[in-house]
Backbone as CSV, one residue per row, in Angstrom:
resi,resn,N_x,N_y,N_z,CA_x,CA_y,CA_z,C_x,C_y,C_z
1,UNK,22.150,-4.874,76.199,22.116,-3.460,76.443,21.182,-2.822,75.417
2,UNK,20.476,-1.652,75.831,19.509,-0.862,74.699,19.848,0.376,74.675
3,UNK,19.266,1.616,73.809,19.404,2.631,73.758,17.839,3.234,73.928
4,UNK,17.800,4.399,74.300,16.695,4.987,74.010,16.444,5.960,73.712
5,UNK,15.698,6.609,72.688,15.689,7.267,71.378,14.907,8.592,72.439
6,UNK,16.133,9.919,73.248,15.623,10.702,74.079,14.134,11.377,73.268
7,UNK,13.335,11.679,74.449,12.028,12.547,73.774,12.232,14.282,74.154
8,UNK,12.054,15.150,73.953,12.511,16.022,74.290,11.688,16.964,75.561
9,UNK,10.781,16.218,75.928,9.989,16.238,77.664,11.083,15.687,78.727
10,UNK,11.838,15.042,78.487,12.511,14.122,79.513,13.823,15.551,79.962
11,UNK,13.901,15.650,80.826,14.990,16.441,81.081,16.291,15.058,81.178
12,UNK,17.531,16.177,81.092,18.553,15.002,81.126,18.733,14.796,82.600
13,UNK,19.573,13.680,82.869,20.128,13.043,84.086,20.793,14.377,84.724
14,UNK,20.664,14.174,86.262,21.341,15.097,86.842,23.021,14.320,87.828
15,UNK,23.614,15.137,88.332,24.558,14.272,88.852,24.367,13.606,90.064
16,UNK,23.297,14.300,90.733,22.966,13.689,92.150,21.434,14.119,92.199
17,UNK,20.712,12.829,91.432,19.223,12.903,91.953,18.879,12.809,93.112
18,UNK,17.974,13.257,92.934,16.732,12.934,94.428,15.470,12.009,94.417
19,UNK,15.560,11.280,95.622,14.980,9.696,95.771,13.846,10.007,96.608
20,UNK,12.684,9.624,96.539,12.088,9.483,97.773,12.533,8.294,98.784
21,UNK,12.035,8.785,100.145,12.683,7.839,100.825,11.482,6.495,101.747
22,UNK,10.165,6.693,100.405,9.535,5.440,100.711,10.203,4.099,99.653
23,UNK,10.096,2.731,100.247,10.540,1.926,98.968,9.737,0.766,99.624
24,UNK,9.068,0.233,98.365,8.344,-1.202,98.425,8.983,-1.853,97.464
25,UNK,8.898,-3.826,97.827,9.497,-4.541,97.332,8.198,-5.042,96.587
26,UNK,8.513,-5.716,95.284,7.226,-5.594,94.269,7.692,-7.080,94.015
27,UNK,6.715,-8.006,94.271,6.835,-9.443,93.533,7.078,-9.401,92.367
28,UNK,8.861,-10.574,92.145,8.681,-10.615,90.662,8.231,-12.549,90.346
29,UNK,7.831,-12.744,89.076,7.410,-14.037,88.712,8.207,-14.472,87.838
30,UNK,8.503,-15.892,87.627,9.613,-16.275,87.185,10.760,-17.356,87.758
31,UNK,10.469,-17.804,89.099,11.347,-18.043,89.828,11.319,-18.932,90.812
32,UNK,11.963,-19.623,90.897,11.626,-21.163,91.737,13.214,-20.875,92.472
33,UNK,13.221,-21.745,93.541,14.354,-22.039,94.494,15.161,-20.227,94.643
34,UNK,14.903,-19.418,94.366,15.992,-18.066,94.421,16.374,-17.875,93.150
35,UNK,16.183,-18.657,91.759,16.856,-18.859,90.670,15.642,-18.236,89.762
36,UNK,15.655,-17.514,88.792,15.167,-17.107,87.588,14.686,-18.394,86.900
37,UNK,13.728,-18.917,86.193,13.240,-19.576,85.693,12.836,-19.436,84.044
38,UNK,13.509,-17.950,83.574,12.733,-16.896,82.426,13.271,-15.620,82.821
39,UNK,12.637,-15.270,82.210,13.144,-13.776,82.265,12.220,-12.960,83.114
40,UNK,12.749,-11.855,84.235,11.335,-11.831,85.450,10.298,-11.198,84.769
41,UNK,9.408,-10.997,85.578,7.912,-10.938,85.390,7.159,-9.909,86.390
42,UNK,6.829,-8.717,86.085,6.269,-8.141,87.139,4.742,-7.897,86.526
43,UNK,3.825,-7.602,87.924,2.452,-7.108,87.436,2.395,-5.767,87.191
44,UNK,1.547,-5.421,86.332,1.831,-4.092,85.993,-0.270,-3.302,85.652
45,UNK,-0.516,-2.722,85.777,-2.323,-2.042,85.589,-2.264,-1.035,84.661
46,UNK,-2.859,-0.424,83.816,-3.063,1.286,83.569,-4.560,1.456,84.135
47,UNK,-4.526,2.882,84.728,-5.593,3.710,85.277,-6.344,3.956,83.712
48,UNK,-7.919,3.734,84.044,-8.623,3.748,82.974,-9.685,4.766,83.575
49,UNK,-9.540,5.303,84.273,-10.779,6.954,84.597,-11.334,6.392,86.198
50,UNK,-11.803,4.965,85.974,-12.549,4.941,87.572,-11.484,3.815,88.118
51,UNK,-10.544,3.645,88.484,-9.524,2.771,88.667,-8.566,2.088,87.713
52,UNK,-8.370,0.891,87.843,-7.079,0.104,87.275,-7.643,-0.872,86.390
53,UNK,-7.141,-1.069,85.012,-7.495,-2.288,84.534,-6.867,-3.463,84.984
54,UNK,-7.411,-4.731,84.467,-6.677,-5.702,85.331,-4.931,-5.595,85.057
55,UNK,-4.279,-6.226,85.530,-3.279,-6.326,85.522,-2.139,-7.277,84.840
56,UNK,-1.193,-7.088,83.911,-0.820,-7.864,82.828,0.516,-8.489,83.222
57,UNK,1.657,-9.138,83.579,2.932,-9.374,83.269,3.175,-8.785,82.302
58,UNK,4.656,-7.977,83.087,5.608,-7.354,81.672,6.906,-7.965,81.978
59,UNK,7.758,-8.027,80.986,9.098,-8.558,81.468,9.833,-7.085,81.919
60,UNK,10.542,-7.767,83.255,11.154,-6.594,83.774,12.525,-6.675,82.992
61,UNK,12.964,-5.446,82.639,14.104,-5.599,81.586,15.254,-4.852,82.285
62,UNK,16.317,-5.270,82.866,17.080,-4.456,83.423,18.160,-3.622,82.472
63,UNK,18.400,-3.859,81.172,19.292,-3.758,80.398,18.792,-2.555,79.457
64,UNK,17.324,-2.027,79.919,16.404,-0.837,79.175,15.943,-0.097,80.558
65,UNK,15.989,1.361,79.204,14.455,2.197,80.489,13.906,2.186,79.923
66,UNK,12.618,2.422,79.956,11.092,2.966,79.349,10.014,1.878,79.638
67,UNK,9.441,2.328,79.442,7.931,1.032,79.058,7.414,1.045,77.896
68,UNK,7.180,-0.329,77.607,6.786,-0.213,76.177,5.454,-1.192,75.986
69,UNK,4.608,-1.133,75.508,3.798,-1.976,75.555,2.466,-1.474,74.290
70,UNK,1.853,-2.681,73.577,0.863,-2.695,72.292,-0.545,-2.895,72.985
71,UNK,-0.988,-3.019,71.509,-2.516,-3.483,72.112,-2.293,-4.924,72.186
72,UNK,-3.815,-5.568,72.385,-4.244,-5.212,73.240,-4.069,-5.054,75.150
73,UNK,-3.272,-4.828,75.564,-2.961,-4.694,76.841,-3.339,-3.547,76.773
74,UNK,-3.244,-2.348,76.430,-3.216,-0.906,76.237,-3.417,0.162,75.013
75,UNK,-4.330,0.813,75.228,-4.572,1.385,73.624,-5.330,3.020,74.203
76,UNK,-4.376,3.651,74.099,-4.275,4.985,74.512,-5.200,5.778,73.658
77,UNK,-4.861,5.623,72.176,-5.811,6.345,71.830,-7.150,5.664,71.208
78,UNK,-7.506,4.595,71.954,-8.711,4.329,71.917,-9.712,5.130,73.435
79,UNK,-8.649,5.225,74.103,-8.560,5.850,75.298,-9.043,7.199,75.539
80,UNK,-8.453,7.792,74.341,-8.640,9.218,74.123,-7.623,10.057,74.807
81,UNK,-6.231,9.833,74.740,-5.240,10.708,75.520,-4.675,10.821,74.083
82,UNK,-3.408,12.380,74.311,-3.248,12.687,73.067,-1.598,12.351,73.454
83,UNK,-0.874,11.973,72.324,0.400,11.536,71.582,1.449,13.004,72.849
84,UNK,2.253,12.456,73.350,3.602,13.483,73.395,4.284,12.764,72.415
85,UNK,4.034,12.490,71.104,5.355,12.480,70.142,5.974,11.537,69.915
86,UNK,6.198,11.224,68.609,6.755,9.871,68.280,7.835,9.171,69.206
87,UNK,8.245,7.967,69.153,9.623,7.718,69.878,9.638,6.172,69.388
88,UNK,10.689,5.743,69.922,11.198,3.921,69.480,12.435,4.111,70.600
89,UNK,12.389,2.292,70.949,13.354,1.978,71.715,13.857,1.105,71.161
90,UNK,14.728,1.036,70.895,16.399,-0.006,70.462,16.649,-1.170,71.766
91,UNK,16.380,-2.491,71.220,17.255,-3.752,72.302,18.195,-3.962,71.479
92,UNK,19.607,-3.160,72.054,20.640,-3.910,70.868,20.776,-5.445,71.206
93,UNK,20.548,-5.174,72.224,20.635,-7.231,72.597,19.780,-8.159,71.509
94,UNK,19.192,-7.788,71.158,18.031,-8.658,70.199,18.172,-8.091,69.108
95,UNK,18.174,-6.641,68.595,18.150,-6.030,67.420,16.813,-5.654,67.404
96,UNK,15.596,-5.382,68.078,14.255,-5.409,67.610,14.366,-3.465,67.984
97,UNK,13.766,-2.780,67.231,13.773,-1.480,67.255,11.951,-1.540,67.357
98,UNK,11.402,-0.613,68.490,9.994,-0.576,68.727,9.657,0.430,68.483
99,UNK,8.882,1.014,67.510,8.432,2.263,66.680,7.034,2.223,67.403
100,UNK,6.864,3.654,67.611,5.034,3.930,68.281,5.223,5.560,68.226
101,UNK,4.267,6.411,69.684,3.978,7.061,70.067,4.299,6.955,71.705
102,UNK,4.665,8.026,72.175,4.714,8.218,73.742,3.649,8.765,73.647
103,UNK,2.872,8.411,75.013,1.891,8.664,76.060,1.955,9.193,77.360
104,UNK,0.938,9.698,77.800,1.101,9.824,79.600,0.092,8.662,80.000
105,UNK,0.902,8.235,80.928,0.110,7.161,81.405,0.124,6.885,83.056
106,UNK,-0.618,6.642,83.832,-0.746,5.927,85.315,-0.471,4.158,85.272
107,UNK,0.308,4.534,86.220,0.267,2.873,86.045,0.176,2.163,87.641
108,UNK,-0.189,1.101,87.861,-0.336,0.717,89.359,0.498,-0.809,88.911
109,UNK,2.219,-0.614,89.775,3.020,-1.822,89.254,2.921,-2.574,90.952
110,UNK,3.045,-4.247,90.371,2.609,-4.751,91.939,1.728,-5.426,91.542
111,UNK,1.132,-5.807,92.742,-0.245,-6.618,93.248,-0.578,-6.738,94.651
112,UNK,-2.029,-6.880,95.128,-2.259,-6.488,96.750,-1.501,-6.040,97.259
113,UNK,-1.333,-6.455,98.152,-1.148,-4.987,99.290,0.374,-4.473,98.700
114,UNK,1.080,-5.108,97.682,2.556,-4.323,97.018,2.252,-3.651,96.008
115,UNK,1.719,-2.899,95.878,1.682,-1.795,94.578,2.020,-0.675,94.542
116,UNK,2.799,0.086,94.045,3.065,1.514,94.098,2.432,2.158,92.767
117,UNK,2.169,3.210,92.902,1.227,4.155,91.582,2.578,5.093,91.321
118,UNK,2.556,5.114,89.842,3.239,6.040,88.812,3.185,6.598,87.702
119,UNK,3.087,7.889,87.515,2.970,8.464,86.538,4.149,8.557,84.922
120,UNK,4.122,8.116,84.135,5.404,8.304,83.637,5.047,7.476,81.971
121,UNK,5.229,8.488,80.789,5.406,8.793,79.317,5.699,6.918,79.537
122,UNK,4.338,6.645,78.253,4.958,5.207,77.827,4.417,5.044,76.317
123,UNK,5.563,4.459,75.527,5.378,4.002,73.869,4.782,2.881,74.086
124,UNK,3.460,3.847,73.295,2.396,2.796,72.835,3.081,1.883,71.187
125,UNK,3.430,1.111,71.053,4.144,0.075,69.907,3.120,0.002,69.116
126,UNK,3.535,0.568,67.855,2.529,0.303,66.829,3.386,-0.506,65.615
127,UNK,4.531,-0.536,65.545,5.473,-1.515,64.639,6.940,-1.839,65.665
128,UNK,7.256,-2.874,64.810,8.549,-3.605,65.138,9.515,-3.937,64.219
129,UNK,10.806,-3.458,63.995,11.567,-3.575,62.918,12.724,-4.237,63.734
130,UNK,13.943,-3.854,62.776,15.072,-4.664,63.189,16.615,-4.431,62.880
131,UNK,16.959,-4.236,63.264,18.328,-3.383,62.979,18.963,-4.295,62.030
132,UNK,20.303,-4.138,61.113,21.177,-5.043,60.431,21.670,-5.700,61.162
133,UNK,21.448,-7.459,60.525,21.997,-8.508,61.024,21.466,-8.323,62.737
134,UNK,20.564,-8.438,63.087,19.763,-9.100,64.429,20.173,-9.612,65.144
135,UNK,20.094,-10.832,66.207,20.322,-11.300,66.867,19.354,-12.258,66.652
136,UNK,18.005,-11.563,67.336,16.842,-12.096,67.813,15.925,-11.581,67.220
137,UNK,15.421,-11.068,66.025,14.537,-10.136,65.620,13.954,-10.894,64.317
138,UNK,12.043,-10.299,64.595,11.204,-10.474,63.407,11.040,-9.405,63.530
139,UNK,10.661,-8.992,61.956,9.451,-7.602,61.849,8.259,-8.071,61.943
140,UNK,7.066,-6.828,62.417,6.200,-6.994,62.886,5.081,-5.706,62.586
141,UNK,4.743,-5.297,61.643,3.861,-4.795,60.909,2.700,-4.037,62.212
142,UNK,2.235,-4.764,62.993,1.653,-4.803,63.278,0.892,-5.836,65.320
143,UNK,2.382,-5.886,65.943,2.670,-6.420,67.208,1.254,-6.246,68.252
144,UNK,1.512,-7.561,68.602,0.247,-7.817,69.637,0.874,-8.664,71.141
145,UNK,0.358,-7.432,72.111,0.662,-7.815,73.818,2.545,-7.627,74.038
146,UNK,3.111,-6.878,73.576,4.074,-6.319,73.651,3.959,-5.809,75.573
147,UNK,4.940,-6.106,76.291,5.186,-5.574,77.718,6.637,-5.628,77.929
148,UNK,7.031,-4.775,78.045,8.466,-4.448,78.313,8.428,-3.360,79.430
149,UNK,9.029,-3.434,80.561,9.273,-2.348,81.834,10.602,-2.368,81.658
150,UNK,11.085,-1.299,81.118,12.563,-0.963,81.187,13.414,-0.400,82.894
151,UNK,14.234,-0.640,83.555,14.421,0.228,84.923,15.854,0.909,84.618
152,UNK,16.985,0.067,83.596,18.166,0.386,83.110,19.141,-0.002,84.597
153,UNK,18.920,-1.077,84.684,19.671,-1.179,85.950,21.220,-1.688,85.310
């Protein structure tokens, strides 16, 4: 299970959202016979001005929301987009606490003809710490190819 450290753009949960009522099924990777093989794997792009960069595996994390992801996969403000504001996400499962900046970002999750486009605030990871007594955790000064898709299922 994780926590996530609210930003104050995010409005809170309502009691009865509203869904659109298109839905595509998005290949995940990972998986032989119906069985998980790893932990899943989805494709994931950011919009770079004239389309999509290529496209990276992130682990799909059901136990988080957010997206989180370092260089080089993504580097916003090499990019030139400006900061909505510090933030970090907590895996209490592991203990690893992800310190950065939120972003606005496009993202195209999928591959051929399954991709859906979305807009939606993602921490760019610029350190990695670790809560007392860990689980699973190094610090990390300085983290490289970080992909985490949180859905909080």
């Amino acid at each position: 299970m994780s926590s996530v450290t609210t930003a104050p753009w995010i409005l809170p949960a309502q009691a009865s959202p509203t869904y659109g009522s298109q839905s595509l099924t998005i290949p995940v990777y990972n998986t032989a016979n119906g069985q998980f093989t790893g932990s899943p794997l989805i494709d994931v792009a950011f919009a770079n001005g004239s389309g999509f960069d290529p496209s990276t595996r992130f682990t799909l994390d059901t136990g988080s929301t957010g997206i989180a992801v370092s260089a080089p996969i993504w580097n916003p403000v090499a990019a030139g987009l400006k900061s909505l504001g510090p933030g970090n996400l907590t895996y209490s499962s592991s203990g690893r606490v992800l310190t950065g900046a939120w972003y606005p970002a496009s993202l195209q999750v999928g591959t051929g003809a399954t991709t859906a486009q979305i807009s939606v605030p993602v921490l760019y990871v610029s350190s990695i710490d670790c809560v007392n007594n860990p689980r699973d955790c190094q610090a990390d000064p300085n983290p490289q190819n970080v992909s985490f898709f949180g859905v909080g299922f």
